[in-house]
C-alpha positions, 0 to 999 in steps of 0.5 A: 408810591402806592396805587390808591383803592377803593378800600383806601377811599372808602375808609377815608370818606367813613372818617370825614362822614364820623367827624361830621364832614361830607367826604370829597376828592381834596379832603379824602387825598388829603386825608391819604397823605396827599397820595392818588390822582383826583380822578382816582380818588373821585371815580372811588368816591363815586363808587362808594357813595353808590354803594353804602356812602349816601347812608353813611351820609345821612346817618350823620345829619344832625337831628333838630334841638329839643329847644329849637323843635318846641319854639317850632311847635309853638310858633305852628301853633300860634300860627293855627290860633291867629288863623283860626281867630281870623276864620271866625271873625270872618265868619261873624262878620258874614253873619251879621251882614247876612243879619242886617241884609235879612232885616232890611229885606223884613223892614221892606216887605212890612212896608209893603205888606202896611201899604198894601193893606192901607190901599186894600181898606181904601178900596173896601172904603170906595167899594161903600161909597160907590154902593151908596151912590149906585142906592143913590142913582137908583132912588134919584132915578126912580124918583125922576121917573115917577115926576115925569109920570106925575107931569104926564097924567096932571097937565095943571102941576106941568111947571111944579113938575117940570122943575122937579124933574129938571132938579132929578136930572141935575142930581142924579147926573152929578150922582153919576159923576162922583161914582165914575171918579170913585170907580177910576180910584179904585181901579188905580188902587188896584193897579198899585196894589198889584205892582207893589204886591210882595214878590212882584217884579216892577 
């Protein structure tokens, strides 16, 4: 029997390769009439493959079909479209909650802004009638003084006088009253307008 070369391997794994098959020990002692040990065979085919028999190999892979390479081509491209169709729902989505988030935060600072103002015209509103009362005081006082001088001078008008004076004192004390209550509500508007200002941390 005839020793087996490496000359004999490598042509045997050539053949397998053109045929489409990936060359081993059994196929290629087969191929040799079942001539070698396998171990021979194998250190060969080793040798080979080192050599030029890794691309001999891959010479030999099929290429993808025409038709499977285009139903590839279609699928990746569906795939990019529903892809992209979902970014930009997403993104739409974004947008009109951003749109209404926005629009609240409007509605709130226009209620602010009208409440703000609204308090603003009843300070302005107290602001007058407490001038008109200070005018008030002022008359009701000077009037007061002037009774009490006139009850000074005329001891015969003492009673007229007196009365009159008591019915100043009266008004310009209840006067007196009303602008401190007109002063305390504009000062808690004051304060309100201050803490719902737009802005303004509570």
């Amino acid at each position: 029997m005839s020793r087996i070369t490496f000359e004999d391997v490598s042509t045997a794994a050539r053949r397998l390769v053109e045929s489409g098959e990936r060359p081993s020990a059994p196929k290629i002692r087969k191929l040799l009439g079942d001539r070698g040990g396998m171990a021979t065979i194998q250190k060969h085919l080793d040798s080979w493959r080192e050599a030029d028999g890794k691309d001999a190999e891959a010479s030999q892979v099929p290429e993808m079909p025409e038709q499977l390479a285009a139903d590839a081509q279609t699928l990746i491209q569906q795939i990019w479209r529903q892809a992209r169709v979902a970014a930009d729902e997403e993104i739409q989505a974004d947008r009109e909650k951003l749109a209404q988030e926005r629009s609240l935060m409007q509605e709130k600072l226009d209620e602010t802004i009208a409440v703000s103002e609204q308090q603003e015209q009843q300070i302005d509103d107290l602001k007058d009638q407490v001038k008109s009362l200070e005018q008030k005081v002022d008359e009701l006082d000077q009037a007061s003084q002037s009774a009490k001088a006139e009850l000074a001078e005329s001891g015969t008008q003492a009673a007229v006088l007196a009365e009159r004076c008591s019915q100043y004192e009266k008004s310009l004390q209840a006067a007196q009253e009303r602008e401190e209550k007109l002063l305390a509500q504009l000062e808690k508007l004051s304060e309100s307008i201050k803490t719902n200002a737009p802005g303004k941390k509570a």
